[in-house]
C-alpha positions in Angstrom: -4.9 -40.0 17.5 -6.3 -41.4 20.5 -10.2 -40.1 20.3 -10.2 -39.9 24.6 -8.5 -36.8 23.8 -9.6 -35.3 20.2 -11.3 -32.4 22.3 -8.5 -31.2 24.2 -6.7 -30.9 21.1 -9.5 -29.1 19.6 -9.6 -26.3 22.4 -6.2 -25.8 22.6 -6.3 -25.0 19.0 -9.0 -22.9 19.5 -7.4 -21.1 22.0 -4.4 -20.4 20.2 -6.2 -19.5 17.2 -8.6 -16.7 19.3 -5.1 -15.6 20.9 -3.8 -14.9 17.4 -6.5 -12.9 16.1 -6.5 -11.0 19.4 -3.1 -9.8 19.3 -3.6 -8.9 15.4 -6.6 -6.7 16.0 -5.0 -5.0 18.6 -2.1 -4.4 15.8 -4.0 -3.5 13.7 -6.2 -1.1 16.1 -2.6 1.1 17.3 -1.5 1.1 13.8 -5.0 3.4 12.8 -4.5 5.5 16.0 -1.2 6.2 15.0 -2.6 7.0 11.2 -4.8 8.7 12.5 -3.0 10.7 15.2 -0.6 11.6 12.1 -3.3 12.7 9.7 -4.7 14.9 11.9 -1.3 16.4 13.2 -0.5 17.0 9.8 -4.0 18.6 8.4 -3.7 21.0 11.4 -0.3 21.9 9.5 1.5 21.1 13.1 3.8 18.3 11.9 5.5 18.7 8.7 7.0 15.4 6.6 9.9 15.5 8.1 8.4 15.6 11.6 7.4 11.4 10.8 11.0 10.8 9.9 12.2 12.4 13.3 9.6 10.7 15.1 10.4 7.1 13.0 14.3 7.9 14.4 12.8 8.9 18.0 11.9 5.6 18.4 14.7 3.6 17.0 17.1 5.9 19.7 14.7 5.3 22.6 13.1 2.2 21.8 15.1 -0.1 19.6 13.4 -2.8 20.8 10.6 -2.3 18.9 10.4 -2.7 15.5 7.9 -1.8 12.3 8.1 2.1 12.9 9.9 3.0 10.0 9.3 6.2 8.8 7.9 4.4 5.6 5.5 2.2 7.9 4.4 5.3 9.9 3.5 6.5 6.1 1.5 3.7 5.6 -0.8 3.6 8.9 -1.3 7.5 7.9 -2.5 5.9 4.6 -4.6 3.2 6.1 -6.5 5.2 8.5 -7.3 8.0 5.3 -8.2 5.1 3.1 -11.0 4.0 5.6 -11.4 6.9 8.0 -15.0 7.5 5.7 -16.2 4.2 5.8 -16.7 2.8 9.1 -18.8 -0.4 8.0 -15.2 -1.7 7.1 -13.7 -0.4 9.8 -13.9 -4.0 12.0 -13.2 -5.7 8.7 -9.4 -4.6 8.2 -9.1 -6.0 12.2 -10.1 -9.5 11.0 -6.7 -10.0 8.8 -3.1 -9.3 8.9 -1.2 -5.7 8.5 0.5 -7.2 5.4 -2.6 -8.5 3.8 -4.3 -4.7 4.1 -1.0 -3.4 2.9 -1.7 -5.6 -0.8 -5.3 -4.8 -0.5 -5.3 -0.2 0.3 -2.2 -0.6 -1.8 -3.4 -2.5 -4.9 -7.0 -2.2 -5.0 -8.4 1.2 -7.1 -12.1 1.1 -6.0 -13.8 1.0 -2.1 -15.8 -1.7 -3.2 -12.3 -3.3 -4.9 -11.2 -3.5 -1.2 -14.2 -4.7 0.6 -14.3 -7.7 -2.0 -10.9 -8.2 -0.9 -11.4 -7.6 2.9 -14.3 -10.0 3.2 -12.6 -12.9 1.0 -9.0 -12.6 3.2 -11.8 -12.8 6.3 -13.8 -16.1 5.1 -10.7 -17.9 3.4 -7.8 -17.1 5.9 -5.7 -16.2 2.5 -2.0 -15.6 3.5 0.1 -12.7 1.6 0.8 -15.2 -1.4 -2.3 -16.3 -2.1 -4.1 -12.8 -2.1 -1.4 -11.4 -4.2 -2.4 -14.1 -7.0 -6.0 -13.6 -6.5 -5.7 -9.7 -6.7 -3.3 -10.1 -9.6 -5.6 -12.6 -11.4 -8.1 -9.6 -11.4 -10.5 -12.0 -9.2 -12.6 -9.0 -8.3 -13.4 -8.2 -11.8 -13.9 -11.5 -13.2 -16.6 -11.8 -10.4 -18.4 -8.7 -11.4 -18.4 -9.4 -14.5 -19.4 -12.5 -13.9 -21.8 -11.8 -11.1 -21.6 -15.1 -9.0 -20.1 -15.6 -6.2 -17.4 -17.6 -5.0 -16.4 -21.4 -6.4 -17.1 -24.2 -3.7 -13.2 -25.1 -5.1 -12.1 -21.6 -3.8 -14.1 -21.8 -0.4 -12.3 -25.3 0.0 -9.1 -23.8 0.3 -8.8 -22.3 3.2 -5.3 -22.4 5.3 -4.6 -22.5 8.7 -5.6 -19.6 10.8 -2.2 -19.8 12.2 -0.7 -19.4 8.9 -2.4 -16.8 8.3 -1.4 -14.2 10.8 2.1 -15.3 11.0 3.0 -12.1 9.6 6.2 -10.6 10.5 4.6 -7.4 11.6 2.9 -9.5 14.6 6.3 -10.6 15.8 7.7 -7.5 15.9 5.1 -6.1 17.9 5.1 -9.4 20.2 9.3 -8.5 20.0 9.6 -11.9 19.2 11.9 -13.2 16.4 10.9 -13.4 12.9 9.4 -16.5 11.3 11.1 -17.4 7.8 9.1 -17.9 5.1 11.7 -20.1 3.1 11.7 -23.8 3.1 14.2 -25.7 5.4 16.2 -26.4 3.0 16.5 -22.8 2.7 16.7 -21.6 5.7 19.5 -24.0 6.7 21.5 -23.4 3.7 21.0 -19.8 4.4 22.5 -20.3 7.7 25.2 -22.2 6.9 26.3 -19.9 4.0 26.0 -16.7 7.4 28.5 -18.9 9.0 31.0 -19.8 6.2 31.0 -16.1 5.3 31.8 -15.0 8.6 34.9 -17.6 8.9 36.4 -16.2 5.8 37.2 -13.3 7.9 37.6 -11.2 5.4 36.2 -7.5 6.7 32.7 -9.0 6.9 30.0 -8.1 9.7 27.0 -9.4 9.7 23.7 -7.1 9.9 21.2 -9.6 9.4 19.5 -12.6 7.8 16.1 -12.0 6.2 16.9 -8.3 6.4 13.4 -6.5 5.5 13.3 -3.8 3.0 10.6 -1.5 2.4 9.7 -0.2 -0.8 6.6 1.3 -1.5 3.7 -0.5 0.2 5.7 -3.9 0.0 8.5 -5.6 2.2 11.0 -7.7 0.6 13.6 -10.1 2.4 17.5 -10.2 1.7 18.9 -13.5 3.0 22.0 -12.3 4.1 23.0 -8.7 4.9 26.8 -8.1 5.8 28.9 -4.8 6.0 32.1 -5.3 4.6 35.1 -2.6 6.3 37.4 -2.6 3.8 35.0 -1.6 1.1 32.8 0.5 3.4 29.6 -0.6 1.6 27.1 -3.4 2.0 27.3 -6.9 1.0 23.9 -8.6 0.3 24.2 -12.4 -0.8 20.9 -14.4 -2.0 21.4 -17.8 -1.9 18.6 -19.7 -4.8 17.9 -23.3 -4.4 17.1 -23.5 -8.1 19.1 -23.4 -11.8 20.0 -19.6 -12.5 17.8 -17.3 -14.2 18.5 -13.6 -15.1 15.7 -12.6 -13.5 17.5 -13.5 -9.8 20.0 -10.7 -11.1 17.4 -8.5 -11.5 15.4 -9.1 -8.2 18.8 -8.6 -6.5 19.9 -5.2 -8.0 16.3 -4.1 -7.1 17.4 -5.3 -3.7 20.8 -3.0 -4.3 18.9 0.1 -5.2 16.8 0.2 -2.3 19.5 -0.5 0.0 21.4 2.6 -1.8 18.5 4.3 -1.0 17.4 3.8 1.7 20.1 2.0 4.4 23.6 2.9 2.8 24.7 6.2 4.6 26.2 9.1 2.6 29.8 8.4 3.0 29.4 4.4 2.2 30.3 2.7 -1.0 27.5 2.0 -3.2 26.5 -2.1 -2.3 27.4 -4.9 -3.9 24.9 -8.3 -4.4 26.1 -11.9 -4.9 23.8 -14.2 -5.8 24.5 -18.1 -5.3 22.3 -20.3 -7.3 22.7 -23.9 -7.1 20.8 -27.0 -9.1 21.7 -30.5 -9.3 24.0 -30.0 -12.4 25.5 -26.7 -11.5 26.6 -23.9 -9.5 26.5 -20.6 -10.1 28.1 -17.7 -8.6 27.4 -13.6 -9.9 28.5 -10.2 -8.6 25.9 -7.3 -8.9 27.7 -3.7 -9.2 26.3 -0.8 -9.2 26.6 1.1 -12.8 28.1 4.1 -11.0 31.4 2.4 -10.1 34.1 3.8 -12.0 36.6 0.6 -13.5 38.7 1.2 -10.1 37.0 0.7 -8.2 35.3 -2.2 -9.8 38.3 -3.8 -9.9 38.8 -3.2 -6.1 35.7 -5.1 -5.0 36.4 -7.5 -7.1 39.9 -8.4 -5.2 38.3 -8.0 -1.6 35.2 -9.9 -2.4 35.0 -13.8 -1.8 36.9 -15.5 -5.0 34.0 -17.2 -6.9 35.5 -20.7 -7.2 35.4 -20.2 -3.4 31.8 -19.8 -3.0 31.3 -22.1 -6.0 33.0 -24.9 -3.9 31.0 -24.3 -0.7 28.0 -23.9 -2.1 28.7 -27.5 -3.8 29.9 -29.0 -0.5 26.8 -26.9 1.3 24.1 -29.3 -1.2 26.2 -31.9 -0.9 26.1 -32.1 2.8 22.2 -31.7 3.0 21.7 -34.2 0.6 24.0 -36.9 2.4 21.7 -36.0 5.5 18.6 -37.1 3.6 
């Protein structure tokens, strides 16, 4: 790089980065008003439970361009604001790092002092979801305790990108700007290109979305491709795994099915059905996930109206083959 201009670079980025943490903070500040407004609506006995879910829908109808007010979201700022309403030294804390990355930590962490470890270590290393999660899962927080040191020059060397780490999808939405994928490009374009094929088969399909974000709990999880298929009035989720097959892609995929049955089918829908595509240099892969409830009917009827597996088998061959030609 040309050194003339090294510090124009350098206060762009800088810009960009303080621009970033601006909008998150003021995220994260509406999202404990809200908590907040809640909790106290609801300790007054004024709202009820289901008032959230009316007001969760009242926005949807009036407002459906903004997104991340579930009713289960709403839930969870009522939770924040409760879990740090009382202790107001980490109150600018949880403005310092992403909505998801407090989600993991007031979800996961037992203890107040579990969360402020947790807090101030997202703050100094700009952790992003993944690398929290295996920190917190690692029992970090203990294992320092115990220990009583502090942090390894190896883990203050690896800090990411501030951008990185507030490109959470909950800052898009609020911005109403589309989603950033977390999947590789290969992913993503295979992905796309499977959207595509699936829609030329024209076979009943409509497509509701790709990376289609499901809430369970305190975590969101991503379906690759979300269709609605008319003749068997139920939804069609496919997840498409750049990898050898393992039964555990089965199971992440009928915990997928579950919530969707749950949460997103409607009561006179079909329960949904899962494909998963898996794809490695030797082989191809293609499985159904059905519901136990289906009776052998109507088993057998999803199984006629439902892509033919050599089909998707075959494009998911020519899909790899493709990208790999383009290399």
């Amino acid at each position: 790089m040309d050194n003339r201009f090294t510090d124009i670079i350098q206060l762009i980025k800088q810009s960009r980065a303080n621009a970033i943490k601006a909008v998150n903070a003021e995220l994260i500040n509406l999202y404990w008003n809200i908590g907040e407004y809640i909790s106290n609506k609801i300790k007054l006995s004024e709202w009820g439970d289901s008032v959230v879910t009316e007001l969760a829908k009242f926005i949807q109808t009036h407002e459906p361009q903004i997104k991340g007010f579930s009713d289960k979201n709403l839930w969870r700022m009522k939770q924040f604001y409760e879990t740090y309403k009382d202790f107001p030294k980490l109150s600018p804390l949880v403005r310092e790092i992403s909505w998801t990355n407090n989600l993991l930590i007031f979800s996961r962490c037992k203890t107040i002092e579990e969360k402020e470890f947790y807090l101030k270590l997202v703050k100094q290393e700009n952790y992003n979801k993944r690398e929290l999660d295996r920190q917190i899962s690692a029992s970090l927080f203990e294992r320092t305790m115990i220990g009583n040191s502090k942090l390894s020059t190896a883990l203050r060397e690896s800090n990411q990108d501030i951008a990185n780490t507030f490109k959470d999808s909950y800052v898009f939405e609020f911005l109403n700007l589309s989603e950033p994928h977390n999947e590789s490009d290969l992913q993503r374009g295979l992905v796309k290109q499977m959207k595509k094929f699936i829609l030329e088969l024209g076979k009943d399909f409509l497509f509701i979305g790709q990376e289609y974000k499901l809430q369970v709990g305190n975590s969101d999880f991503y379906i690759d491709l979300l269709f609605y298929h008319r003749g068997l009035q139920c939804l069609v989720a496919f997840e498409l795994k750049a990898d050898k097959f393992k039964p555990d892609h089965l199971g992440q995929l009928n915990f997928y099915l579950e919530a969707l049955d749950r949460d997103v089918k409607k009561s006179n829908e079909n329960p949904s059905i899962g494909v998963l595509l898996c794809k490695d240099k030797d082989s191809e892969v293609v499985e159904y996930a059905l519901s136990r409830s289906l009776s052998q009917t109507m088993v057998s009827k999803y199984k006629t109206q439902l892509p033919d597996k050599k089909l998707l088998k075959q494009k998911l061959h020519e899909l790899f083959e493709n990208e790999a030609d383009e290399k």
